[in-house]
C-alpha positions in Angstrom: -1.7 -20.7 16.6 -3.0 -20.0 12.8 -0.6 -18.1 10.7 -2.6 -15.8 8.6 -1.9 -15.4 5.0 -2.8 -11.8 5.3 0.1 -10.3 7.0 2.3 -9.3 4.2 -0.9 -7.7 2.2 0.3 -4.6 0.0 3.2 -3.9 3.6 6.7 -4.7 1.4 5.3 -2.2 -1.4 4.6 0.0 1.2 4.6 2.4 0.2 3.3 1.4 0.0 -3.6 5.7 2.9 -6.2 7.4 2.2 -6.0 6.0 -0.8 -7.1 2.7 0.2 -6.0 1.5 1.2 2.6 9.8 8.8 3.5 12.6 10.6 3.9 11.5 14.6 0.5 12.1 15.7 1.9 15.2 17.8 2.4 16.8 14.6 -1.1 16.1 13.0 -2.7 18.8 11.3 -4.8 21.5 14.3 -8.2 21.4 12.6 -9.1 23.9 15.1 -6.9 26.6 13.5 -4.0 28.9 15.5 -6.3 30.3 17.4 -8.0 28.1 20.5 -11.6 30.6 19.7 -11.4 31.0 16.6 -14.1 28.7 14.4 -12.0 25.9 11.8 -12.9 27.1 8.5 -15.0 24.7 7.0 -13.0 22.2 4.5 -14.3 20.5 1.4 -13.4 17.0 1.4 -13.6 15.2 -2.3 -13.1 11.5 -2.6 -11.9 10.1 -5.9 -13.0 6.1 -7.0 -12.0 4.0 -9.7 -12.9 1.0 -11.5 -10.0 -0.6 -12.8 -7.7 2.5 -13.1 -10.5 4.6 -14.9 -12.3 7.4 -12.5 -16.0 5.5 -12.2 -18.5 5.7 -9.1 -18.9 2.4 -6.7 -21.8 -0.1 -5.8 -21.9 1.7 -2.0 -20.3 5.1 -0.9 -21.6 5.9 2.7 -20.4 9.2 4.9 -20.8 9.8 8.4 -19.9 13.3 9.7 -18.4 13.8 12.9 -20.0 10.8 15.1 -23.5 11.8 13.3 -25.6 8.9 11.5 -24.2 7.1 8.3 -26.4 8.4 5.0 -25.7 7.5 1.2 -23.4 9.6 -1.0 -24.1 9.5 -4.9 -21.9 10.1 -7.3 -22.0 10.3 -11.3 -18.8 10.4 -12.5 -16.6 8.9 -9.0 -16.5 12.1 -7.4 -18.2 12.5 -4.0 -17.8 15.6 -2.1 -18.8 16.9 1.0 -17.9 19.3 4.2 -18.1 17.6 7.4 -19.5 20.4 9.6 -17.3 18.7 12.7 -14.3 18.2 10.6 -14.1 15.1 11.5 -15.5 12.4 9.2 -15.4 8.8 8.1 -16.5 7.1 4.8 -17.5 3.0 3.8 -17.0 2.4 0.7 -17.8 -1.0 -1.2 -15.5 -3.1 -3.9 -16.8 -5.9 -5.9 -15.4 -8.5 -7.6 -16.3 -12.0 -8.6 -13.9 -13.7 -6.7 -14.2 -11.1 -3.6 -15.9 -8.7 -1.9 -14.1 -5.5 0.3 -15.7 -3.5 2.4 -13.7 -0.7 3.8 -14.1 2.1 6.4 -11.8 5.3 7.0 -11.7 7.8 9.5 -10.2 11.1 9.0 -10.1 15.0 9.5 -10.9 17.2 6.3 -7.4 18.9 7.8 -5.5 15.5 7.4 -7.0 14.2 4.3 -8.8 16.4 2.1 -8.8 13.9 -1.4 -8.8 9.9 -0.2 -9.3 8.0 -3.1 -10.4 4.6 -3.3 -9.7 1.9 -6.1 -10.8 -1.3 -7.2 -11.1 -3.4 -10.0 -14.0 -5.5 -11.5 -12.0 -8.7 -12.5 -14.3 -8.6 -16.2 -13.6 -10.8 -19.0 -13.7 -7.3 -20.6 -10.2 -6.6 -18.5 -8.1 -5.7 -21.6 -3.9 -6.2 -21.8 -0.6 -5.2 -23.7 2.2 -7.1 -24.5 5.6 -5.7 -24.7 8.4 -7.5 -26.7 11.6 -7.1 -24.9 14.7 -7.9 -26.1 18.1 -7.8 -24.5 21.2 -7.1 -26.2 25.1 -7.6 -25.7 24.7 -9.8 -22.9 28.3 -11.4 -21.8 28.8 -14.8 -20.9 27.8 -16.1 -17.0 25.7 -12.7 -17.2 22.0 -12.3 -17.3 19.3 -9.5 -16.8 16.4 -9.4 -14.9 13.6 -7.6 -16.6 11.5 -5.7 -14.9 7.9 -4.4 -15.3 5.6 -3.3 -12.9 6.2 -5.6 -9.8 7.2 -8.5 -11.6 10.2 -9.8 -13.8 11.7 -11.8 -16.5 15.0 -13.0 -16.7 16.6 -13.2 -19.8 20.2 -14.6 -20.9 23.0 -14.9 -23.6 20.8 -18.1 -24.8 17.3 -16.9 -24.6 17.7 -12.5 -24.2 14.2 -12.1 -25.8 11.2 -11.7 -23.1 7.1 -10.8 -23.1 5.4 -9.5 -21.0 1.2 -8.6 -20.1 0.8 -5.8 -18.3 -1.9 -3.2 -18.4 -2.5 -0.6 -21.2 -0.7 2.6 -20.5 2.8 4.2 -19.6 5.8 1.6 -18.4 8.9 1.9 -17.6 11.2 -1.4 -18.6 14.5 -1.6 -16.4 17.1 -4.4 -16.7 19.1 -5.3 -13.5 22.1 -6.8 -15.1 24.1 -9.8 -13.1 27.4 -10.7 -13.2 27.4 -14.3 -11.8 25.9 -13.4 -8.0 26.6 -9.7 -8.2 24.1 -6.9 -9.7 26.4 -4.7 -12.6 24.1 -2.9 -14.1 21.1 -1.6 -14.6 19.4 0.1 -17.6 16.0 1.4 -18.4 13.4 1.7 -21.3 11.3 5.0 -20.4 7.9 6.1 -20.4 7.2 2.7 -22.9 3.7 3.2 -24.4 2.0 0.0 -24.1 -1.0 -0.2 -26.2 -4.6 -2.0 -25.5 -4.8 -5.6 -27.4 -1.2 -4.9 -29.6 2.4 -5.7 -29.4 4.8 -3.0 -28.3 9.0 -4.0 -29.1 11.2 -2.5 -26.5 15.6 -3.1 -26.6 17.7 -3.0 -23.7 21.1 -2.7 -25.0 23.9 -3.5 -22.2 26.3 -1.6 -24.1 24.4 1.4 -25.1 22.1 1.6 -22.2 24.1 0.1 -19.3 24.7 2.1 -15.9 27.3 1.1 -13.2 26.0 0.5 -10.1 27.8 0.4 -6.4 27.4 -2.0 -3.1 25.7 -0.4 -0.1 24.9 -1.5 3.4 22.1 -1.9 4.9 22.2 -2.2 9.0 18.9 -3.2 10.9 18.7 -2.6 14.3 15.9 -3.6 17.0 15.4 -7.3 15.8 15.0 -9.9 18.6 16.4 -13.2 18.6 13.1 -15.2 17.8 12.8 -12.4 15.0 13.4 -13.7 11.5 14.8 -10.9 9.5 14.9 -9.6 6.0 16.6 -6.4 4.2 16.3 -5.4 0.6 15.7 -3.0 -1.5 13.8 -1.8 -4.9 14.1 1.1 -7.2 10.7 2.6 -7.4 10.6 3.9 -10.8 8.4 7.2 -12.0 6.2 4.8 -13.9 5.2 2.4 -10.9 8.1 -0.2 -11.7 9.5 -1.9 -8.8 13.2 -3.4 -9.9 14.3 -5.2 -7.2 18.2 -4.2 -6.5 18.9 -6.8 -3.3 22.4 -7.9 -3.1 23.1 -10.8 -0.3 21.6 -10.6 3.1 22.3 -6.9 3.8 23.3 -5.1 0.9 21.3 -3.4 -2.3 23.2 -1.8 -5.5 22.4 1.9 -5.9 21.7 3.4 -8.9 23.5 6.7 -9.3 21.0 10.0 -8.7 22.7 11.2 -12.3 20.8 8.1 -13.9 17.6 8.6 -12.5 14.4 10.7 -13.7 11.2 12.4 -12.5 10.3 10.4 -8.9 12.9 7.6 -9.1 13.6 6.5 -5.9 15.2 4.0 -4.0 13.6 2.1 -1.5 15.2 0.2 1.5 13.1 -2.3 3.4 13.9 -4.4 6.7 11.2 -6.3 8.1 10.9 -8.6 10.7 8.2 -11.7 11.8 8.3 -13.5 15.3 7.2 -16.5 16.9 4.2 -14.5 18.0 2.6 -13.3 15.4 4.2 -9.7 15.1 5.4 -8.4 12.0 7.6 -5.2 12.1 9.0 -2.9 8.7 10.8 -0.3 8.2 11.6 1.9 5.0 14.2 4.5 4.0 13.5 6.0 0.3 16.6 7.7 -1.0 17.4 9.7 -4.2 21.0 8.8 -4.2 22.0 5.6 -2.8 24.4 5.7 0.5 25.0 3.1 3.2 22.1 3.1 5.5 20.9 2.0 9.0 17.3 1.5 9.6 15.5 0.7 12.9 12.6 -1.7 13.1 9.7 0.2 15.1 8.4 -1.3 18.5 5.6 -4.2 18.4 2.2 -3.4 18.2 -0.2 -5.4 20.1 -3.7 -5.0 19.6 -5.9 -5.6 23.2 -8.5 -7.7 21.3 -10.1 -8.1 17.9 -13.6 -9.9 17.9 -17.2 -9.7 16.9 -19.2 -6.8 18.2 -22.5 -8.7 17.2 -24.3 -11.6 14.9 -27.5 -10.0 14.1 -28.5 -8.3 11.6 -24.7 -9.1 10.3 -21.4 -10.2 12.0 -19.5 -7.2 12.4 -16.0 -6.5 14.4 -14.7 -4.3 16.9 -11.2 -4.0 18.2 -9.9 -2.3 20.9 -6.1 -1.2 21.5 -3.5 0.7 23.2 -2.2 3.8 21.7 1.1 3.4 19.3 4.1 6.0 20.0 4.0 8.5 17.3 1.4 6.4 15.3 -0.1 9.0 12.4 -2.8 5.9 11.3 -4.2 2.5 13.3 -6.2 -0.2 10.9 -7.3 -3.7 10.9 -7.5 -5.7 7.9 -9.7 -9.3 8.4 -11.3 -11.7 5.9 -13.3 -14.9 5.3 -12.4 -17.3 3.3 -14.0 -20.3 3.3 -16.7 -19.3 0.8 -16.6 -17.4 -2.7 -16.3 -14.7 -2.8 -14.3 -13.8 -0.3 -14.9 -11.1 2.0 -13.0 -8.7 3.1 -13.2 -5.5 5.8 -10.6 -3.1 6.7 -10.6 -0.4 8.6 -8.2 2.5 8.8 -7.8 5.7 11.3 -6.0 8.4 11.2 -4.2 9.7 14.7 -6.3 13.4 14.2 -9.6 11.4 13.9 -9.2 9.2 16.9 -7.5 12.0 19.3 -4.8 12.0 22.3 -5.9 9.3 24.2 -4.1 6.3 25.8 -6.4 3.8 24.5 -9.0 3.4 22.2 -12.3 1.1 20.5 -13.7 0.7 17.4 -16.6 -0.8 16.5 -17.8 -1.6 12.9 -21.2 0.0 12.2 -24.3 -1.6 11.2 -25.2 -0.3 7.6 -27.4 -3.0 6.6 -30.7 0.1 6.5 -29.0 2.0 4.1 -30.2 2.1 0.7 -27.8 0.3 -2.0 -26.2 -2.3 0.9 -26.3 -5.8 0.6 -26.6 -8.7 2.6 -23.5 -10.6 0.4 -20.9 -8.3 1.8 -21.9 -9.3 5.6 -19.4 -11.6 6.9 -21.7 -14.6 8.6 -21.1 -17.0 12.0 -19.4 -19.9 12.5 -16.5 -19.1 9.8 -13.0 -18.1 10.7 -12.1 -14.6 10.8 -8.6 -13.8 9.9 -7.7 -10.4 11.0 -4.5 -8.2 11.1 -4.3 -5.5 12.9 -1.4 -2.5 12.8 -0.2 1.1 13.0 1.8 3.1 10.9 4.0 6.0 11.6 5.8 7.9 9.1 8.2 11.4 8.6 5.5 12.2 5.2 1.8 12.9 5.4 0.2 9.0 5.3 -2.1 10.1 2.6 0.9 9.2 0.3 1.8 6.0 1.3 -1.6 4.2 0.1 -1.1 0.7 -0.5 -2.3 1.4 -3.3 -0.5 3.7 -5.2 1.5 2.5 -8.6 3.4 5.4 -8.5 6.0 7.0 -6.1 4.9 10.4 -4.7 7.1 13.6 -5.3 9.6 15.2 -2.8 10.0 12.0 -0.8 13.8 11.6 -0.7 14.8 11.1 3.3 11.7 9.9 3.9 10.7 7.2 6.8 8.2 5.1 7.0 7.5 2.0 9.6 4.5 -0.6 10.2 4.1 -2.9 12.9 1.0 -5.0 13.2 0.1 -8.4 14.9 -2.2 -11.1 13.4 -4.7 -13.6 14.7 -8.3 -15.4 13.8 -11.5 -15.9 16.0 -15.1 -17.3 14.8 -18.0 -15.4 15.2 
C-alpha cells in the first residue's frame, strides 16, 4: 500500500480546532439548555481569519445553518458573524497560496464553538522577516546548546557559540537546551525577545548567568502492539509559541522546574505510534511541573471508506465511519499532488454537530453556484487522492488544540489529549 506523506501533518505539535485547523462527547456542551422545553437561547457565532498572522477577510467564506442551503458570508475586516437559528452550523472557508490551494469545512454547535478562527498565509514575495543574533556564552568543553526558536533550532558550541536565525516579526522567546555530552543540563531562556521587521535583533544566553538545572523523568507508554513502531518525547511549549525539544534517550525528557517557568509554559509529553497498517496513534500529557509519567496510546481508528461522492460538476469526497469512544471531533484531511498548486480539503466535526449515533457519513458539498468559488480549488479525475482520516478526544474543550495555534492556551496543566487516524489514497 501507498504511505502517505500526510500523516504526521501539524499531529506532534498537537496541540496541537476550530481554529483550523475534547471533552468525551458525553460531556459536549447541551445546546438545548437544562430544560428538555425550554427554547436554546440563540448564540452568536463570530469567526476570526487571517492573512499571514494579520486579521484580513478570505477569497471564499460560505455558512450553512443547521442542514439549510450553503450562502456567501462577507466580511471587511475578517470578521464574519452570524446566529445559526438551529444551533448547529458548518462553515467552508478558502486558503490560497501559490504553491497550494486548501479548502476546508467545519461542523459545529454555536454551544461548542462560538469563535473558530481560520488562518492562512499568502506565500508573497512581500512576506517580510527578522533576524536575531544569538550568541552563547560560557560554554564548557564536550558541551553544546541547542538554540531554540519557534519550532526549529541551532546548535551552537565552544568553537562556533554565535547563531542566526529568520523568524517572523514579532514577540520570541529564545531558550537554550544545554548538553553535557548525551545528557540535557540545562536550559535557559531569552524572554519576550522583540524581533523587528527587516533589522537585526542581538540576544545572549549566558550559561552561567542564565543556566537552570534540569532533572531525568520517565516516560511509560502503554497500549503499543508489536508491529507498532514507537516514539516518546517531549517539548517545552513556551508562552511565546517556542517548542524546545527536551527528549532524553528513548523514554525519558528533562523537566524544567515550575519555579523557572512563566506565563503558559508548559511541558508537553508525546508518545505516538505507526503500524504496518497504516494507523497512526498519539497521545499527550502537558504538565506545569515535570514528574514521571505514563501515557496510554488511544485505540485505532478505522475509517469504513473514504472515496469520491461524484465527478461532475467537481470531484468531491465522502467518508463514512464508525463512531470513536469518547471522540469530541472526527476529520479527514486529503490532497492532490501531482499538479501545482496543490490542493488540499479537510474536513473537521465536532461530536455535538454530528450527534449520538453509532455510525455516521459525510459528504462534501457541491459549492461550485456560489458566487466568489472557483473552478482551481476543485480537485479533478484520474489523480491520486491522498486522504487521512482521524478522531480526537481530549480532557480540554478541542477549540484549543487547533493545529494551528503558535501559542499554548491558559489553564491547561493535567491536560490529555489523544489522536488516532488511519491513511490511504484512491483515484477519482
Amino acid at each position: 500500500m501507498r504511505t502517505l506523506g500526510i500523516i504526521l501533518f501539524g499531529v506532534l505539535a498537537a496541540c496541537g480546532g476550530g481554529g483550523d485547523d475534547g471533552n468525551p462527547a458525553a460531556d459536549a456542551p447541551d445546546a438545548g439548555g437544562s430544560s428538555p422545553d425550554a427554547e436554546p437561547a440563540p448564540i452568536e457565532v463570530t469567526m476570526t481569519t487571517y492573512l499571514d498572522g494579520e486579521k484580513a477577510p478570505l477569497p471564499f467564506v460560505a455558512l450553512q445553518d443547521g442542514d439549510g442551503p450553503w450562502t456567501v458570508l462577507d466580511s471587511d475586516d475578517g470578521d464574519y458573524s452570524f446566529v445559526p437559528a438551529t444551533g448547529r452550523y458548518a462553515l467552508a472557508t478558502v486558503c490560497t497560496h501559490p504553491a497550494y490551494v486548501s479548502l476546508r469545512f467545519y461542523h459545529a454547535t454555536a454551544a461548542e464553538q462560538a469563535t473558530p478562527e481560520r488562518r492562512c498565509s499568502t506565500g508573497t514575495d512581500g512576506s517580510t522577516f527578522a533576524t536575531l543574533n544569538i550568541g552563547v556564552d560560557g560554554l564548557a568543553d564536550s558541551t553544546s546548546a541547542n538554540v531554540w526558536v519557534d519550532e526549529i533550532s541551532v546548535t551552537a558550541t565552544p568553537d562556533d557559540p554565535d547563531v542566526t536565525r529568520s523568524v517572523s516579526p514579532g514577540r520570541h522567546d529564545v531558550w537554550g537546551v544545554v548538553w553535557a555530552d548525551t545528557t540535557i543540563d540545562s536550559v535557559m531562556v531569552a524572554r519576550d525577545v522583540d524581533a523587528v521587521a527587516d533589522a537585526e535583533t542581538g540576544v545572549t544566553l549566558d550559561v552561567d548567568a542564565h543556566a537552570v538545572a534540569t532533572s531525568l523523568f520517565s516516560i511509560e507508554t502503554t497500549g503499543p502492539t508489536e508491529s507498532d513502531t514507537v516514539w516518546a518525547g517531549a517539548t517545552l511549549w513556551s508562552h511565546h509559541g517556542t517548542r524546545a525539544g527536551l527528549t532524553q534517550g528513548v523514554s525519558g525528557y528533562a523537566g524544567v522546574p515550575a519555579s523557572a517557568l512563566a506565563g503558559n509554559d508548559i511541558h508537553q509529553i508525546s508518545v505516538a505510534a505507526t503500524s504496518a497498517d497504516q494507523r497512526y496513534r498519539a497521545a499527550y500529557v502537558y504538565l506545569r511541573d515535570p514528574a514521571d509519567v505514563v501515557v496510554e496510546l488511544p485505540p485505532v481508528f478505522r475509517a469504513s471508506s473514504v472515496h469520491s461522492a461524484g465527478t461532475r460538476p467537481s470531484v468531491r469526497l465522502a467518508m463514512t465511519f464508525d463512531a470513536y469512544e469518547g471522540a469530541a471531533l472526527y476529520g479527514l484531511r486529503a490532497s492532490q499532488g501531482d499538479d501545482s498548486p496543490t490542493r488540499y480539503v479537510t474536513w473537521e466535526g465536532t461530536a455535538g454537530w454530528l450527534g449520538d449515533l453509532e455510525s455516521y457519513s459525510w459528504e462534501q458539498p457541491d459549492l461550485t453556484h456560489l458566487e466568489g468559488w472557483s473552478s482551481a480549488w476543485d480537485f479533478v479525475d484520474n489523480v491520486v487522492v491522498d486522504w487521512e482520516a482521524y478522531a480526537r478526544w481530549s480532557t480540554l474543550d478541542p477549540s484549543l488544540f487547533d493545529f494551528d495555534r503558535s501559542q499554548p492556551p491558559a489553564n491547561v496543566d493535567g491536560v490529555r489529549y489523544s489522536f488516532a487516524s488511519e491513511w490511504d489514497y484512491f483515484v477519482p
